[in-house]
C-alpha positions in Angstrom: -43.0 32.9 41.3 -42.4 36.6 42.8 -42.4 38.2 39.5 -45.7 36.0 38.7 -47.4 38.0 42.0 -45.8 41.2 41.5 -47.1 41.7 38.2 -50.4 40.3 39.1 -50.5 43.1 42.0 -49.8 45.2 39.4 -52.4 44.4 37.6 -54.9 44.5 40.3 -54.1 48.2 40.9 -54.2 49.2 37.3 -57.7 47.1 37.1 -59.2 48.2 40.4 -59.4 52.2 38.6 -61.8 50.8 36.3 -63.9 49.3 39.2 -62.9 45.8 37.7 -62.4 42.4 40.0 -58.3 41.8 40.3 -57.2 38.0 39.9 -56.1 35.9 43.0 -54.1 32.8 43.5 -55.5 30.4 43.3 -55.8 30.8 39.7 -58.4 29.7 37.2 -58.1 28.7 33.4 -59.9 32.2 33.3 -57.6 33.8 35.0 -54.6 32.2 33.3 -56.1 33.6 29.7 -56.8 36.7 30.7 -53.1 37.4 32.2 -51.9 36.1 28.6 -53.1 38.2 26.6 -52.3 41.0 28.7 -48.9 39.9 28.2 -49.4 40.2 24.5 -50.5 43.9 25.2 -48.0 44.2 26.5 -45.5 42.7 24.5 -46.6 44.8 21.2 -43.8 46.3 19.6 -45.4 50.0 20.4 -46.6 49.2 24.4 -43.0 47.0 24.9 -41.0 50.1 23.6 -43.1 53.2 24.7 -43.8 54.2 21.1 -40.3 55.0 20.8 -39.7 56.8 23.7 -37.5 54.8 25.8 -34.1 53.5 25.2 -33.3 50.0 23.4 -31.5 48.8 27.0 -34.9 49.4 28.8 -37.2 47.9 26.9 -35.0 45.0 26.5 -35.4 44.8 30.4 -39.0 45.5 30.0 -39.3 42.5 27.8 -36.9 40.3 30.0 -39.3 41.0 32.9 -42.4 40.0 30.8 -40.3 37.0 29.6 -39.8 36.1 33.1 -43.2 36.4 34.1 -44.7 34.2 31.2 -42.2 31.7 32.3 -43.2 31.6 36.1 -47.0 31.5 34.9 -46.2 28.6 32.5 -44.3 26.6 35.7 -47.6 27.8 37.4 -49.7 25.9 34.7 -47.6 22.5 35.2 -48.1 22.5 38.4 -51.7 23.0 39.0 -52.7 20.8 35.6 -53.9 24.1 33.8 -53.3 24.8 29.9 -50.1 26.6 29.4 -51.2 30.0 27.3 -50.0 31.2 24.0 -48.4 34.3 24.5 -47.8 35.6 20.3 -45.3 38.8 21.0 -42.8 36.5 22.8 
């Protein structure tokens, strides 16, 4: 689940320059949604691969990291009886 809370840190600082609350553990159906869909953000073809500006090999690690954090929030889900989220661009 350390990918899970590292991008969730992430977030938080990304977040916290637009005065917005960050999500904590434990987490909430809310807070499950939100980090979905910005997964799906992303995800996009344009965000994943920097509109172009990054090589193929990175943003197939980009993606592989993403990957790996849907999965650790899904195992997340399971274990704390929330509905597991839809994420479209995987």
């Amino acid at each position: 689940m350390q990918t899970l809370k590292q991008f969730i840190q992430d977030n938080n600082r990304w977040i916290a320059l637009f005065n917005k609350q960050g999500i904590t553990f434990p987490l909430t159906q809310s807070d499950v949604d939100d980090l979905a869909r910005t997964l799906d953000g992303k995800l996009s073809p344009e965000n994943l691969h920097c509109d172009g500006e990054i090589s193929v090999a990175e943003a197939n690690r980009k993606y592989n990291k993403l990957a790996r954090v849907y999965r650790e929030l899904c195992e997340y889900c399971d274990s704390k009886n929330l509905n597991t989220p839809t994420v479209y661009e995987l």
